[in-house]
C-alpha positions as CSV (number, residue, x, y, z in Angstrom):
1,X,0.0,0.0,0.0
2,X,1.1,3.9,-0.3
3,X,0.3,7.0,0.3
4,X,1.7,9.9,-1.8
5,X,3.1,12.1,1.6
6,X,3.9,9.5,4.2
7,X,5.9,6.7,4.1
8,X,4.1,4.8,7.3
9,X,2.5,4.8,10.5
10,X,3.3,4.2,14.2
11,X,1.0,3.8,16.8
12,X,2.4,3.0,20.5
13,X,0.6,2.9,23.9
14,X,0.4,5.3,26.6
15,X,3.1,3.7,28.6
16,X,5.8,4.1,25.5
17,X,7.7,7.9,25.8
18,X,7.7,9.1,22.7
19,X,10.5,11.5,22.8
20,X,12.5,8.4,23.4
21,X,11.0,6.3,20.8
22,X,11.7,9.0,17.6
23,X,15.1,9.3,19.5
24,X,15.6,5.6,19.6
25,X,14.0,4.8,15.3
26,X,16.4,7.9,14.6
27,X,18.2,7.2,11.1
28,X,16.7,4.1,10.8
29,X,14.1,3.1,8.1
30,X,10.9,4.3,10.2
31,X,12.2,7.7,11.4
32,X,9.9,9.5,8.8
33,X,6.8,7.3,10.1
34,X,4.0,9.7,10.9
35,X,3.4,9.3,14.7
36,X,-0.8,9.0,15.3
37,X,-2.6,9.5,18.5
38,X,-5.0,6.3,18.3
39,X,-7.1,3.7,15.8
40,X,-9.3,5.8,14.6
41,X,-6.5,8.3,13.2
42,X,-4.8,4.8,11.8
43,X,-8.0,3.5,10.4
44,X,-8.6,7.6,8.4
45,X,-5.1,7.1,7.0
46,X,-5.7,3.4,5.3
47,X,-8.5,4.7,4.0
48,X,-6.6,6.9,2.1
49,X,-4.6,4.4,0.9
50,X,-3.9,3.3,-2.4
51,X,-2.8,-0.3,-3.9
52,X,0.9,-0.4,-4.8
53,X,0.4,-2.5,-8.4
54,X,3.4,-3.0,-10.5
55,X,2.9,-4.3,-13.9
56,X,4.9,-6.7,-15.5
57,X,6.0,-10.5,-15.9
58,X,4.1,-12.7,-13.3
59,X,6.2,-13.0,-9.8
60,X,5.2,-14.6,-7.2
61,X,7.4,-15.5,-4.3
62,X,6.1,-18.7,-2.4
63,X,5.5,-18.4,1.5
64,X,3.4,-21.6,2.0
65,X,3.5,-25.2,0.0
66,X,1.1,-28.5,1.3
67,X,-0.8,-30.6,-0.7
68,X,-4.2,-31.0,-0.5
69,X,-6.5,-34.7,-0.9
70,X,-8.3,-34.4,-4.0
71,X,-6.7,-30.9,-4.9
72,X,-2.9,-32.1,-6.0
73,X,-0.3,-28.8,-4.8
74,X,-1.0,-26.0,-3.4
75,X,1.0,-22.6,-2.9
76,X,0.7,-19.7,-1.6
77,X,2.2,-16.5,-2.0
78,X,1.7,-12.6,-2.7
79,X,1.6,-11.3,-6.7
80,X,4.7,-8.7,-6.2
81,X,4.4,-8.2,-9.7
82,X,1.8,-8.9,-13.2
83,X,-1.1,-11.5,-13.2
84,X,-1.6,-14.4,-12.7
85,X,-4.3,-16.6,-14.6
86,X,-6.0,-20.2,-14.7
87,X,-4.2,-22.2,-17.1
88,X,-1.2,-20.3,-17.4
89,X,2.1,-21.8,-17.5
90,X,4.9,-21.0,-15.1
91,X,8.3,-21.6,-14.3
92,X,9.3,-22.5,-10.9
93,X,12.5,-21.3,-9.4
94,X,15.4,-22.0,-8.9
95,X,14.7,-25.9,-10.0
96,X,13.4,-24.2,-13.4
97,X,10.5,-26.9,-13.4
98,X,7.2,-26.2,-15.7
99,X,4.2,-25.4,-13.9
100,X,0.0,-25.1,-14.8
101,X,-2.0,-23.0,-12.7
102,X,-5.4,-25.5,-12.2
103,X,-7.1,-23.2,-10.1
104,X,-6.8,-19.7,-8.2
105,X,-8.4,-18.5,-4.8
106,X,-8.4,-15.2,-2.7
107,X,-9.8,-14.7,0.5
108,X,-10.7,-18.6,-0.3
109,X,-12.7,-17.3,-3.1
110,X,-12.3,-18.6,-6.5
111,X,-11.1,-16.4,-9.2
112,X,-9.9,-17.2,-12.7
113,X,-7.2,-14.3,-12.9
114,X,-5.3,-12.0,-9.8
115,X,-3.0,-9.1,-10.1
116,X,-0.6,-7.5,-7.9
117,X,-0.9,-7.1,-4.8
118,X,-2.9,-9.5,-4.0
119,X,-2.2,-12.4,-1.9
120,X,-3.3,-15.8,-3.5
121,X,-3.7,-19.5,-3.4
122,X,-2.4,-21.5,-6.3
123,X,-3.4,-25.0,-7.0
124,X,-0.9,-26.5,-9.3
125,X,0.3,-29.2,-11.5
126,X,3.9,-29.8,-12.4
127,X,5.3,-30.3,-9.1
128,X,5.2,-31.4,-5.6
129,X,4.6,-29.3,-2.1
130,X,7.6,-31.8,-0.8
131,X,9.7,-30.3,-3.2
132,X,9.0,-26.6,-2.6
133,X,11.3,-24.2,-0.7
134,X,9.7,-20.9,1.1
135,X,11.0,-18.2,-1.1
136,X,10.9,-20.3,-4.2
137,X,9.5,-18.2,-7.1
138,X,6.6,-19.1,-9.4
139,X,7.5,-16.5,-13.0
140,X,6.4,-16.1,-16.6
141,X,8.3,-18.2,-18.4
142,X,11.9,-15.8,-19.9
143,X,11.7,-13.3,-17.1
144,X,14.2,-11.4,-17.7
145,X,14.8,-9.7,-14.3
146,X,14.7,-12.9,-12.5
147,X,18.4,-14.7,-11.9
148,X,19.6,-18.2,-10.3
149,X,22.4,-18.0,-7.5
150,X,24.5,-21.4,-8.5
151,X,27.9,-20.0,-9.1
152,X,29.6,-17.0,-7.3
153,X,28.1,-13.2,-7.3
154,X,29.4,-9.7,-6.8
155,X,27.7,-7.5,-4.2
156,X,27.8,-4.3,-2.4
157,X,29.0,-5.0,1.3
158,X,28.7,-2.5,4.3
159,X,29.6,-4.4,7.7
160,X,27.6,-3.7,10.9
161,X,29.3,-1.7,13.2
162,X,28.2,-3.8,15.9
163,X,29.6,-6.8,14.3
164,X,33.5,-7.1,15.7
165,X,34.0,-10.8,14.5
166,X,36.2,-11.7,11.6
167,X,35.1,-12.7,7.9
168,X,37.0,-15.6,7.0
169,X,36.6,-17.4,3.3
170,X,35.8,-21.0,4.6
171,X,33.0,-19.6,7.2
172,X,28.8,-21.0,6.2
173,X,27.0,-17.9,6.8
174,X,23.4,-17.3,5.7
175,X,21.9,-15.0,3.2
176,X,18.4,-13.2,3.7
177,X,17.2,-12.2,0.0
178,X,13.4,-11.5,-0.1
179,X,12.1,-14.3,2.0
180,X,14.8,-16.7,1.0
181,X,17.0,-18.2,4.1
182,X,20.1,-19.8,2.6
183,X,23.5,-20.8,3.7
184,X,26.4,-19.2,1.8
185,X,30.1,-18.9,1.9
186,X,32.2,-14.9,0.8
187,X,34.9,-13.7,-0.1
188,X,35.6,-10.5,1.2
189,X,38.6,-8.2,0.9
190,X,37.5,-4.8,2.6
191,X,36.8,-3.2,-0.9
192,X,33.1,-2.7,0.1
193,X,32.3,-5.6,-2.0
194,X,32.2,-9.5,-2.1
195,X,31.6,-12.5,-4.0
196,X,28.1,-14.3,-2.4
197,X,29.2,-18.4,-3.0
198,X,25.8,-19.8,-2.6
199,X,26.1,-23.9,-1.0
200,X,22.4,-23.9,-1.7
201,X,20.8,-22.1,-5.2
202,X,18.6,-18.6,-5.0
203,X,16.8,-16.6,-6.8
204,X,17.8,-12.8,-6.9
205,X,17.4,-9.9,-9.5
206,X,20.3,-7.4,-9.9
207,X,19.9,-4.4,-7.5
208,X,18.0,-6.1,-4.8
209,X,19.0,-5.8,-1.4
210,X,20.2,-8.8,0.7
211,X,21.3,-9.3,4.8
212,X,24.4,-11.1,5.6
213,X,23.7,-13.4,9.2
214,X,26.0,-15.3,11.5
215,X,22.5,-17.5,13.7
216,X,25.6,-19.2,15.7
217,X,27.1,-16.3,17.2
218,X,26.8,-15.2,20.5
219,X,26.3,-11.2,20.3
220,X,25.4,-9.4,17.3
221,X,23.8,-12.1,14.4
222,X,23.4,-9.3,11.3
223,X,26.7,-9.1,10.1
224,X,26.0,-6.9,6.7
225,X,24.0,-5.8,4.3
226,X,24.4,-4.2,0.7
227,X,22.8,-4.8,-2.7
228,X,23.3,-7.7,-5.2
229,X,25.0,-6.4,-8.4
């Protein structure tokens, strides 16, 4: 959703100093959030809200994958961009497999086309819930903007300041790109950039932004962040 002035909302109890909140979200990615005084203020401004629809090839990162007696496969995931039809043909990503579209439902409503935004339920032929990943990506078939992490990348790096570990070459770290989760190996020579060595494939477009993670460590897990090239 979006609004053409404000970028977001916060709404915080009675308990929470607000001084000390807009001092503590300063220079992060919320500081221009429009503070409100209760619901009803929240509920005027998503009224005024608009859907966010981009147009395009069909992309649909998966969140959820079962299958269902009677049904076959079943995904579900939010349009971020295009339509999506009954009957069309898909591809799959990153295992590349051919999918149908059988059937679509929102709001467990049956439709026979959705666009972007909308959050949907796909029942599909071509593959198997068991073999679904969260953050595997149904496509049009040629998308062009869509790329498969098998082989070493390049990306922009900026390290956390709050990260005082060492980056060593033979390290498993893990990537967070989109809703993806996958483990990863660098190589990193202070240059503000590195080269991402996925151990598991993953689906990225040039220019989006990715979080580098260390789970096992003790303080600090968010190691960096920066923007795949």
């Amino acid at each position: 959703m979006r609004s053409t002035s404000v970028k977001g909302f916060i709404l915080h109890s009675y308990e929470v100093d607000e001084m000390k909140l807009k001092t503590l979200i300063k220079n992060t990615a919320i500081s221009d959030f429009q503070f409100l005084d209760n619901i009803d203020q929240l509920k005027q401004q998503m009224s005024r809200l608009e859907p966010k629809s981009l147009e395009g090839q069909c992309i649909i990162p998966i969140d959820h994958a079962f299958n269902v007696k009677g049904v076959g496969t079943v995904v579900l995931g939010v349009i971020k961009q295009g339509a999506v039809k009954t009957f069309d043909h898909l591809k799959i990503l990153p295992s590349r497999n051919d999918i149908l579209v059988k059937s679509i439902q929102m709001h467990d409503d049956p439709v026979t086309e959705s666009k972007s935004p909308a959050r949907v339920g796909l029942a599909v032929k071509g593959v198997d819930a068991d073999d679904i990943s969260r953050g595997d990506v149904l496509c049009s078939p040629g998308s062009l903007n869509l790329k498969v992490a098998t082989d070493a990348i390049p990306a922009g790096f900026i390290k956390s300041p709050y990260y005082k570990g060492d980056l060593t070459d033979n390290q498993i770290y893990v990537i967070s790109v989109g809703i993806q989760i996958k483990p990863v190996k660098i190589k990193y020579n202070n240059t503000g950039t590195i080269q991402i060595i996925p151990e598991k494939s993953f689906v990225f477009f040039s220019g989006q932004n990715y979080a580098l993670l260390k789970p096992d460590n003790v303080g600090t897990r968010i190691i960096a962040k920066g923007i795949i090239q």
